[in-house]
C-alpha positions as CSV (number, residue, x, y, z in Angstrom):
1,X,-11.7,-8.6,-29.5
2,X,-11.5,-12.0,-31.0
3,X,-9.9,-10.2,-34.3
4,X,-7.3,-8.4,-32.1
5,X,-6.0,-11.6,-30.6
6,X,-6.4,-13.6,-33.9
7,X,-4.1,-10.7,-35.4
8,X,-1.6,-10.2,-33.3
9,X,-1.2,-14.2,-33.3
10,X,-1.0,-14.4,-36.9
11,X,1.6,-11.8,-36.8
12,X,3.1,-13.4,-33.9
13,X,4.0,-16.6,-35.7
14,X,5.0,-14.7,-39.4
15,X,7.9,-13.6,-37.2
16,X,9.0,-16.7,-35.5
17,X,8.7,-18.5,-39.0
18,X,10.3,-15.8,-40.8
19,X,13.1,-16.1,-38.8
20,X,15.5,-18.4,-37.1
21,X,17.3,-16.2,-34.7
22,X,16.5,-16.3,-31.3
23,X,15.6,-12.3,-30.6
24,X,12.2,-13.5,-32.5
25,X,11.6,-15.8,-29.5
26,X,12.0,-12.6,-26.9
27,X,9.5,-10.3,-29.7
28,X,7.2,-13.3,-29.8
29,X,6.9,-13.4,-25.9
30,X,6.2,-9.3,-25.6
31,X,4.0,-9.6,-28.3
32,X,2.2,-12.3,-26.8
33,X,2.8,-10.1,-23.6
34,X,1.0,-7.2,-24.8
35,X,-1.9,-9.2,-26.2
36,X,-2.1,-10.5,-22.6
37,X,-2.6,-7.3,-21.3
38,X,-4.5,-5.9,-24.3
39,X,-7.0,-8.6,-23.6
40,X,-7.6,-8.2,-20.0
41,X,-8.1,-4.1,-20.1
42,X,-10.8,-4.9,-22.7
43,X,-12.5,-7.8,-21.0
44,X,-12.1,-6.3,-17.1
45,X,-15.0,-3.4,-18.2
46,X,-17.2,-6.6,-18.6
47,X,-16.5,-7.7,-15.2
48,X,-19.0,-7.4,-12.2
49,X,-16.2,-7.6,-9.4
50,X,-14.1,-4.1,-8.6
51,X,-10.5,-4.9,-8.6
52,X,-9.8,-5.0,-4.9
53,X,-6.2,-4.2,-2.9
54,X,-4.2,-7.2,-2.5
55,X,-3.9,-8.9,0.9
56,X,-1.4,-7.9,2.5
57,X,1.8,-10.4,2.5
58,X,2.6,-9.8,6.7
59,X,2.3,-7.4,9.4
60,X,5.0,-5.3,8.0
61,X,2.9,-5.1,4.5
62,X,-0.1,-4.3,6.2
63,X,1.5,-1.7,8.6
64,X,3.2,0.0,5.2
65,X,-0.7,0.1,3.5
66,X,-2.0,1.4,6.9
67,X,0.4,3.9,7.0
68,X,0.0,5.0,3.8
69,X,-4.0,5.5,4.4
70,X,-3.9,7.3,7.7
71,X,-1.0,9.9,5.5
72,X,-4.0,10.2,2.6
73,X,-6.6,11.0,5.5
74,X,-4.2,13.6,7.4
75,X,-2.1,15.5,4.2
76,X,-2.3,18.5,6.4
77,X,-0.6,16.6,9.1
78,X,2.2,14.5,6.9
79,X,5.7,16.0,6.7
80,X,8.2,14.9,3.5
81,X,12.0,14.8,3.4
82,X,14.2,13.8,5.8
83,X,13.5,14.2,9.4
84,X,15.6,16.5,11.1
85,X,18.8,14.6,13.3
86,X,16.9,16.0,17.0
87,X,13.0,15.0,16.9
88,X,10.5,17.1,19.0
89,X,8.3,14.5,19.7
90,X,7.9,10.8,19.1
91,X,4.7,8.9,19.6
92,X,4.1,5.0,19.7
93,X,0.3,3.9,19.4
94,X,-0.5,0.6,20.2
95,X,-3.6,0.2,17.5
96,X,-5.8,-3.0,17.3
97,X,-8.6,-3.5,14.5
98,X,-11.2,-5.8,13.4
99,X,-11.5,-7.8,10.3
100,X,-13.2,-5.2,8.9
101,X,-10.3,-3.0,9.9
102,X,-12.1,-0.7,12.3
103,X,-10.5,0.3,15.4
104,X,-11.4,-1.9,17.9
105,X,-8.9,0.0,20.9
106,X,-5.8,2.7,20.3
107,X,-4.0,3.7,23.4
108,X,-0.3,5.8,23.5
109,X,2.7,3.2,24.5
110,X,5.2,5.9,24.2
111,X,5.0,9.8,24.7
112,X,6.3,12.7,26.2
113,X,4.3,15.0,24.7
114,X,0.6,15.1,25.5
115,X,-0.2,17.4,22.3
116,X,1.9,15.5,19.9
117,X,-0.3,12.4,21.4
118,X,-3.4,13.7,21.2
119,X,-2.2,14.7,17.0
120,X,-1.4,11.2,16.2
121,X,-4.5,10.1,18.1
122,X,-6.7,12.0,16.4
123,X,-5.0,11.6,12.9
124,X,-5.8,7.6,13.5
125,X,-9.1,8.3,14.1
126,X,-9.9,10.6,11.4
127,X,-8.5,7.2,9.0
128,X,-11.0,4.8,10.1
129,X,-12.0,2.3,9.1
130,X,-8.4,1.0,8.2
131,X,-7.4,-1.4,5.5
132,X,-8.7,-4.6,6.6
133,X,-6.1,-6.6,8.3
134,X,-7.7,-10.0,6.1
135,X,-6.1,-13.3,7.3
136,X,-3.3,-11.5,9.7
137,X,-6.6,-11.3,12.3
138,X,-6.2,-13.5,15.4
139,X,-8.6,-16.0,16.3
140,X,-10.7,-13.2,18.3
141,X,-11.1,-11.3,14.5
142,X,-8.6,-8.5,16.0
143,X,-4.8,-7.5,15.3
144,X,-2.7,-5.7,17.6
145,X,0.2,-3.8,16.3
146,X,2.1,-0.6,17.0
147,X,3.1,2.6,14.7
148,X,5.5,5.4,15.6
149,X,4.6,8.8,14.7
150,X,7.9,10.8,14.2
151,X,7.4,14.2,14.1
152,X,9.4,16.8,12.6
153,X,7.7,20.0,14.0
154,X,5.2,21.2,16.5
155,X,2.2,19.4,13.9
156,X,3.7,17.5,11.1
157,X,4.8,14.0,11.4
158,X,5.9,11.0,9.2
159,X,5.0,7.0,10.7
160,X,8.0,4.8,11.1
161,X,6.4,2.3,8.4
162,X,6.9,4.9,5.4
163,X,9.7,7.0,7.2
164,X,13.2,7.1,5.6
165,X,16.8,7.3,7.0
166,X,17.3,10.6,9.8
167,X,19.9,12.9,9.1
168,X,22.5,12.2,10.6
């Protein structure tokens, strides 16, 4: 590895002394780029630590990597495109997790249809544990936060978090 980086800085500064102009200065900096990233893949094997997901930034970053979890859990259950102008059903859980992201409590906040409920329910079960909720915990070691399941047909849904524009 040593010879890879002493290479490609050799060669890095042949260019920049070859030349005056200032595109070197941009080549110099992907090359030194690349050796970067060359570099890590090689050492990372060596490492004893996985790489682990990034905390999440906010509630509205954790909600998106929640939402994108419970979807890879359910695939039989997730609907893609755009949702239809006239929904069938729309369900709002009320969801609160641990630090370690298991589900502490769910309960429905919004339905009007029992089965549609009982779906989204069971589709947040199936997901557990969730992505742990890291520093966005309270005090108590819990976090409390809603997600609307919007669902195009009798089964299929998309959550609000991931969901795009309706058709109008």
């Amino acid at each position: 590895m040593k010879t890879i980086v002493r290479t490609c800085l050799v060669l890095m500064f042949l260019i920049a002394g070859l030349s005056g102009c200032s595109t070197v200065i941009t080549a110099t900096t992907a090359v030194a780029s690349s050796v970067g990233h060359v570099a890590s893949a090689v050492i990372r094997p060596f490492t004893s630590s996985p790489p682990s997901k990034p905390s999440p930034a906010g509630l509205d970053d954790y909600k998106t990597q929640v939402a994108q979890h419970v979807l890879r859990h359910n695939p039989e259950r997730s609907f893609n495109g755009k949702l239809p102008p006239m929904l069938p059903a729309i369900v709002v859980l009320e969801i609160t997790v641990d630090r370690d992201g298991r589900l502490a409590d769910i309960v429905v906040q919004r339905s009007r249809d029992p089965d549609a409920s009982q779906i989204a329910l069971d589709s947040m079960r199936r997901s557990t544990p969730l992505p742990p909720p890291q520093h966005l915990a309270q005090a108590s070691g819990k976090l409390t936060f809603s997600e609307t399941f919007l669902f195009a047909d009798a089964n299929r849904y998309q959550l609000r978090s991931l969901a795009g524009l309706q058709t109008p």
